[in-house]
N, C-alpha and C positions, 0 to 999 in steps of 0.2 A: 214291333210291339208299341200300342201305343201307350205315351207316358203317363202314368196313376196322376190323379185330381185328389191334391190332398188339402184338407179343412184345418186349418188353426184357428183358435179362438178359447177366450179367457175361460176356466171355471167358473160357475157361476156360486160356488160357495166361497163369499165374502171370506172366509179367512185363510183361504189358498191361493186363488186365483194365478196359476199357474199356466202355462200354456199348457193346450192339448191339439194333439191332432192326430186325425185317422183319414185314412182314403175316401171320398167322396162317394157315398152310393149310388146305386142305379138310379134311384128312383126315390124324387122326393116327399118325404111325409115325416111323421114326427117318432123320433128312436129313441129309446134309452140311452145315455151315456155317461159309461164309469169316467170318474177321475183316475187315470194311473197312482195320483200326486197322493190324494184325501180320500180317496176312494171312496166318495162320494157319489148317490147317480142319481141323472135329472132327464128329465123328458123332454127334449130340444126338437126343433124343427127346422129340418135340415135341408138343402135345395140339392137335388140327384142329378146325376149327370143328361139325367134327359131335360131337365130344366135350362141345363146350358146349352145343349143342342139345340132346343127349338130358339131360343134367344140369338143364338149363332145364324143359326138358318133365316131368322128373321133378319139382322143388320151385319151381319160377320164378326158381331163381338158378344162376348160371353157377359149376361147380367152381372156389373157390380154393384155394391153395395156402399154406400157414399161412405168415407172411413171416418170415424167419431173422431171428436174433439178430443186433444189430449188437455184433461184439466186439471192433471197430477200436482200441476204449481198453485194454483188457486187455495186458499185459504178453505179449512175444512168448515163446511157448513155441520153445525149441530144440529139434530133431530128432538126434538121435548116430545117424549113417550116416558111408559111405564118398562122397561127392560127388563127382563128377569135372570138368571142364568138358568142354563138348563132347555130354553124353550127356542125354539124355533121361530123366527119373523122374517117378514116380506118387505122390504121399505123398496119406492121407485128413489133412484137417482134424483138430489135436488140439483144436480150440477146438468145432466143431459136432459135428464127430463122423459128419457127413454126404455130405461134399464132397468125391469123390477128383481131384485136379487134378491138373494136369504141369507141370514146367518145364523148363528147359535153359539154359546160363549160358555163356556163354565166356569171363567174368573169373571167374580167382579170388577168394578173399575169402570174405568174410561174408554173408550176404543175407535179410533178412527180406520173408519173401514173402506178400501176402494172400490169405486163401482166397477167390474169387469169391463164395460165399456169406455167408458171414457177415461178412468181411472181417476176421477175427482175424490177426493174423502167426503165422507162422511159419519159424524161425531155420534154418538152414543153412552152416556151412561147407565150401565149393567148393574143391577144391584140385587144383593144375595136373595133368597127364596129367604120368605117368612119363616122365622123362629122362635116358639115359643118351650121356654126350658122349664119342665115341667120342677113345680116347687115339691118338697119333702111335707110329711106326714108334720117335724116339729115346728117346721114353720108355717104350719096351718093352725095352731090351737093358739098365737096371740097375735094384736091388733098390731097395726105397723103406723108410721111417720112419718115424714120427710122432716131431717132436721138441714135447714142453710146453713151451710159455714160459710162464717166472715172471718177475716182476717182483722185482727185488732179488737173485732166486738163479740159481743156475747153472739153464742149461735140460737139460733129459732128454729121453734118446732113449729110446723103442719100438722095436725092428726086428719088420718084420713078417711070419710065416713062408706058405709055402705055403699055402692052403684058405683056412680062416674065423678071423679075428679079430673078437672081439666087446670093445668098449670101451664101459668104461660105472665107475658109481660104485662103490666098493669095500661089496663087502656081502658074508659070510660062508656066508650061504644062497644066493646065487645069482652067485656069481662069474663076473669077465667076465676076458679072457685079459691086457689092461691094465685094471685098477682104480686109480682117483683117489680119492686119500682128500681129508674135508675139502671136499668140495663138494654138499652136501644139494640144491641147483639141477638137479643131474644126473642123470638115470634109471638105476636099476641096472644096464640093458644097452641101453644106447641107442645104439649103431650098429655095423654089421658091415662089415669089412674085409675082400673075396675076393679074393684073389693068386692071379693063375692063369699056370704056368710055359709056355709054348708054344715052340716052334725060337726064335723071335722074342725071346724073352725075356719081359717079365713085363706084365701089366695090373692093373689094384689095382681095384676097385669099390665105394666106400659104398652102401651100402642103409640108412637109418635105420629101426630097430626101434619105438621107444620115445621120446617126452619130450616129459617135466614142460615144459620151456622149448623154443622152436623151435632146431634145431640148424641153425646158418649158416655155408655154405660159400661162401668170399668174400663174406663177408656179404648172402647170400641166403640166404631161410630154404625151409628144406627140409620137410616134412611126414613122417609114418610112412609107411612105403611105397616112398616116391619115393627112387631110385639115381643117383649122377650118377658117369662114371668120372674117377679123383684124377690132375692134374697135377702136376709137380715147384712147389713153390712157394705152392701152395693152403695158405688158412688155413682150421679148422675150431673152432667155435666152439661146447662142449655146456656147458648151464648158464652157469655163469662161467669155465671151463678152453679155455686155447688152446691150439690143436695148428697146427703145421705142415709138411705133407709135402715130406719133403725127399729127395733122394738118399742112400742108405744105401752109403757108400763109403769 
C-alpha cells in the first residue's frame, strides 16, 4: 500500500495558529478547511497528489516549496490602523511580506499577533466599539459646566454653550473654545463637547478627538473616536488637567 501524503501547515487564524494536517488530495484546487483547534474554516489552495506526480515524472522529485523565514526573534513590528473589537481584518505580514491573514479579538488592548508563516509578530491596538450612554430625562432639563480642579487654587468654571465645544491645550494656531495653559500632556484639541437643546432640555456628548495621553472619564480611559454621554458629577481627566461636570446653576 502505498504510504498517505500528508499536509501540515499553520491556521491561518492569527489567534490560534496551531498546526493542522490532513491527507493530501487527489487533485489540486482550492477546499475548505476546518480548524480541529478554533474551529475556524478558510478556503486554502492545496497542491493534490497529481501535482506531485507530474513534478516527479518531470525531474524525480516532488515540488517543494522553499521553507519561510523563521522571524519569531525579530522585534514586533506595529501596524497604525483603526482596530475595533468584534470585527474581522486582513493585514499582509510586515516581516515576510507574503502572508495575508485575519484576525478578530474581542478584548481590547494590545496584541502581538504571529504571521502563520513565518511566525514574525505583528502589533496591534484593539479598542472597544463606540459607546454612548444614553443620559436620564433629569439630566436633561438643566445646563451643565466643566468646572477645573486645582490643587491649592480656586476651581474654574467653563459654561458650555449650544453646538460644539472643543477643549483642548491653549495654542495660538489652533485654538480650542476652552484652552488650558501650562499643561504640554495635553492635545491641542483633544475633546469635543455637543450640547443639544431639545423641548426636553439638554444632552452634552464627549467625543474624544485627539491625545498625546489616554483621556479618562471616571477614570476609564477613552480612545480617539469613542463618545460617551456626560452625567452631572463625572470627572474628566486630559493630560494632567481635571475637570468635573457639574450643574451650571
Amino acid at each position: 500500500m502505498a504510504e498517505k501524503s500528508i499536509l501540515a501547515f499553520k491556521c491561518l487564524n492569527g489567534e490560534c495558529g496551531q498546526t493542522i494536517k490532513l491527507e493530501r488530495p487527489e487533485k489540486s484546487g482550492i477546499y475548505n478547511v476546518t480548524c480541529p483547534h478554533c474551529g475556524v474554516t478558510k478556503q486554502l489552495k492545496l497542491k493534490g497528489l497529481d501535482a506531485i506526480g507530474s513534478a516527479a515524472a518531470g525531474n524525480g522529485k516532488a515540488d517543494e516549496t522553499p521553507a519561510a523565514p523563521d522571524n519569531s526573534a525579530k522585534p514586533v513590528i506595529e501596524i497604525e490602523d483603526d482596530f475595533v473589537v468584534g470585527v474581522k481584518y486582513k493585514i499582509r505580514c510586515p516581516h515576510c511580506g507574503k502572508m495575508d491573514f485575519g484576525f478578530v479579538t474581542e478584548k481590547p488592548g494590545h496584541r502581538a499577533i504571529p504571521c502563520p508563516r513565518c511566525k514574525g509578530k505583528c502589533g496591534v491596538d484593539v479598542r472597544k466599539k463606540t459607546e454612548v450612554i444614553l443620559v436620564t430625562d433629569q439630566l436633561q432639563l438643566i445646563k451643565g459646566k466643566l468646572v477645573l480642579l486645582r490643587k491649592g487654587w480656586l476651581n474654574k468654571d467653563y459654561r458650555l454653550h449650544e453646538g460644539r465645544n472643543i477643549i483642548g491645550r491653549y495654542d495660538e494656531s489652533a485654538m480650542s473654545d476652552i484652552a488650558i495653559k501650562n499643561d504640554s500632556s495635553m492635545s491641542r484639541r483633544s475633546v469635543q463637547i455637543d450640547v443639544t437643546h431639545t423641548e426636553k432640555g439638554y444632552t452634552f456628548k464627549l467625543t474624544v478627538l485627539k491625545s498625546l495621553n489616554p483621556v479618562l472619564h471616571n477614570n476609564n480611559p477613552l480612545m480617539a473616536g469613542e463618545s460617551i454621554s456626560l452625567n452631572f458629577g463625572d470627572t474628566i481627566v486630559m493630560g494632567k488637567t481635571r475637570f468635573r461636570f457639574d450643574k451650571d446653576i
